[in-house]
C-alpha positions, 0 to 999 in steps of 0.5 A: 318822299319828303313832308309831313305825312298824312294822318288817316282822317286826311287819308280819309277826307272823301270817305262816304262821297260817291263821285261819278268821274267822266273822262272825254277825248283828251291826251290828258286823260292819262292823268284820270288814272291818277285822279282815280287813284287819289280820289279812291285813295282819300275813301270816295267810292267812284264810278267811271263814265267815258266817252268813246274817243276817250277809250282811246287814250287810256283803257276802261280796264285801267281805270275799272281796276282803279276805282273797283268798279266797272266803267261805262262807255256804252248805252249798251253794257252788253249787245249780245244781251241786250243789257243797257247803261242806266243813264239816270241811275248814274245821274242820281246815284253820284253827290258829285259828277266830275268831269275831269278832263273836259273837251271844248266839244264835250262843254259845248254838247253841255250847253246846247243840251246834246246828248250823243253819248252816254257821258252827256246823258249823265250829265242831263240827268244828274241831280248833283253838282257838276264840277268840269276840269277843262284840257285843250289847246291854248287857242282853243281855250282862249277862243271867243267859242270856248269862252262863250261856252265857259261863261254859260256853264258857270252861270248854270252853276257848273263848278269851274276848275281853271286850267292851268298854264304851261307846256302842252301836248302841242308844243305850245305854252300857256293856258289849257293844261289839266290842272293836276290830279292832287289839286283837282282833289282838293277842290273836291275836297273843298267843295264837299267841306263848304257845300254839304245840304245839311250843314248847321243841322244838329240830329240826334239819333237812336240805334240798336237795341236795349237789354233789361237786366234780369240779373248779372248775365240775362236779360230781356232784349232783342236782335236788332243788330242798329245797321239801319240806325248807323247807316242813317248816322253815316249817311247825315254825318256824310251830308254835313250833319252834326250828329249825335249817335245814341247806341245801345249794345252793338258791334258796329264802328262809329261812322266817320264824321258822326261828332258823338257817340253816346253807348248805353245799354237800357231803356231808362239809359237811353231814355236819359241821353236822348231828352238831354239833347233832343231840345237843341236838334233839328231832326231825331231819327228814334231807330233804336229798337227798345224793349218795351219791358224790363223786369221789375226787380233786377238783382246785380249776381247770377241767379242760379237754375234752381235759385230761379223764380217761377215768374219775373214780375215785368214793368214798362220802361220810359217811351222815348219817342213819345216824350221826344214827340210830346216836347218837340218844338215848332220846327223840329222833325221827328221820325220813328219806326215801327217794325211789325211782323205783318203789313202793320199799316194801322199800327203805323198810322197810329205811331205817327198820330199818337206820339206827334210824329213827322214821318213813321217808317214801317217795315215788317218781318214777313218781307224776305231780307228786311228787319233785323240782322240783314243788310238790306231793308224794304220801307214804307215811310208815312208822311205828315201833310198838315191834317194828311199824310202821304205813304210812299214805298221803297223796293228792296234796298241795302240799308245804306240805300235805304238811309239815303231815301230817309234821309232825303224825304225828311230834308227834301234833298234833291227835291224828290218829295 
């Protein structure tokens, strides 16, 4: 192998994106494999849907092992069971649905709104773009049909990657060939570089927790581990977001794309990062999980057992999220949390009210698997609506599921508030 090699950020250009990869009854489908390959390669998570012709050409196992995921080619994952496909959770979990490669049957079912396999349910329930790679013959590409049907998908905003032209499985040459896997890549690539919602945003976010020193070894904090805070940084970063994470002490990697990272330890640190670059955001997410007490006198040594004092005399310490919400701007977005140990509604609506919030998230430690340290969370988020509010909750969910529903209520994606 000749050429430059890749450096890990192009290794790593799809890291974060979930494409939903349809295959239909193409002898291209062969080439699937090797678009799986290249997609999983570059970091994108993938899930397999096919069509049952398409099951003839290249094996679910072939691509299952691939992508590390199981493959969908059936309403009915399991007819002895009676366990089914759910159609819509694959049509809203992808930020891309790939068609790659495309019949003609399968782009004229797409037009007339069919829906006689799993594959075109999908694509009837996607909320995503829908991009196709058309493979046939070259008369059945040129005909007037296909065309007509082409033409029709692209005025519904369907991306179009041409085919390209050359030997095909007929003997024939000319245009109808699967373009090649690396190129198909690179127009997905492309289309997430220039099609991302939250392009030009600028959100600053708090995560994790602080610690007030008590002397050169304690101090007073918490066990807020900052999962919820990077996930929502990862998943904004993810959407086009410039992001600047402002972490307190946690063992977590920078999320990729997140432009900046500032690492702080205390309230008065965090509280100093934050309105440094809170006047020129969009949106703030305060995540962090800050002690609201600090000792008032802190010494930098080690304080001995028997050197200790009867009592630590404590102070309050700066309250961001009430400055944030004091000096935020016609057209900034504030939302902040309230972690409780009960159902804490009331003391959620009096956050949201009290420090000018947009959206309060309230999630408490009586629910199993929520709060600190578990990568799963349990949401209620209260909502500003000029002089209302409106309260919506979430089931249990991965903190990464749960940054998605966050992050789509504050910008509206998707259109699901």
């Amino acid at each position: 192998m000749t050429g430059k090699p890749e450096s890990q950020d192009e290794m790593q250009s799809l890291l974060g994106r979930r494409i939903v990869l349809g295959i239909t009854g193409s002898i291209a489908a062969y080439k699937s494999a090797f678009l799986a390959r290249e997609l999983t390669r570059r970091g994108a998570e993938v899930r397999v849907v096919m069509t049952p012709s398409a099951t003839e050409f290249i094996t679910p196992l072939t691509l299952a092992t691939l992508v590390d995921n199981p493959v969908h080619s059936d309403f009915t994952e399991n007819k002895e069971k009676g366990t089914w496909t759910n159609h819509v959770e694959l049509g809203l979990w992808g930020d891309l649905f790939l068609i790659a490669p495309c019949t003609a049957q399968t782009m004229s079912a797409m037009v007339s709104g069919a829906c006689e396999n799993l594959l075109q349910a999908v694509y009837l329930s996607a909320r995503c773009t829908v991009m196709i790679a058309p493979a046939m013959d070259v008369d059945m590409f040129t005909n007037a049909a296909t065309q007509n049907s082409l033409y029709t998908l692209r005025e519904r905003g369907v991306e179009i990657i041409e085919p390209a032209s050359g030997p095909l499985a007929s003997g024939l040459d000319g245009m109808g060939r699967l373009e090649e896997p690396e190129i198909i890549t690179e127009r997905v690539e492309a289309f997430f570089d220039v099609s991302l919602p939250l392009k030009g945003k600028n959100v600053v976010i708090t995560a994790g927790p602080t610690q007030e020193p008590i002397d050169a070894v304690r101090y007073i904090g918490n066990r807020s581990s900052g999962k919820m805070g990077f996930a929502l940084a990862g998943r904004l970063a993810d959407l086009g977001a410039d992001v600047v994470l402002i972490a307190g002490p946690v063992s977590l990697p920078t999320p990729p794309r997140v432009q900046t990272r500032i690492d702080i330890s205390t309230a008065e640190e965090l509280f100093e990062a934050t309105m440094k670059v809170w006047p020129k955001a969009d949106a703030g997410i305060a995540c962090a999980a800050v002690a609201d007490l600090k000792p008032k006198r802190a010494t930098d040594k080690k304080i001995h057992k028997d050197e200790f004092p009867k009592t630590v005399e404590l102070e309050k310490t700066p309250d961001t999220l009430a400055a944030m919400g004091e000096c935020k701007l016609e057209g900034q977005l504030l939302m902040g949390f309230a972690l409780e140990t009960n159902d804490g509604l009331e003391s959620a609506m009096g956050k949201l009210e009290g420090k000018n919030l947009d959206f309060v998230v309230l999630n408490t430690l009586a629910d199993d698997g929520a709060g600190f340290s578990h990568d799963t969370n349990k949401v209620t988020v209260i909502k500003r609506v000029g002089v209302n509010t409106e309260m919506r909750s979430f089931e249990l969910k991965t903190k990464k599921e749960v940054a998605r529903d966050l992050v789509d209520m504050i910008f509206q994606i998707n259109n699901e508030v």
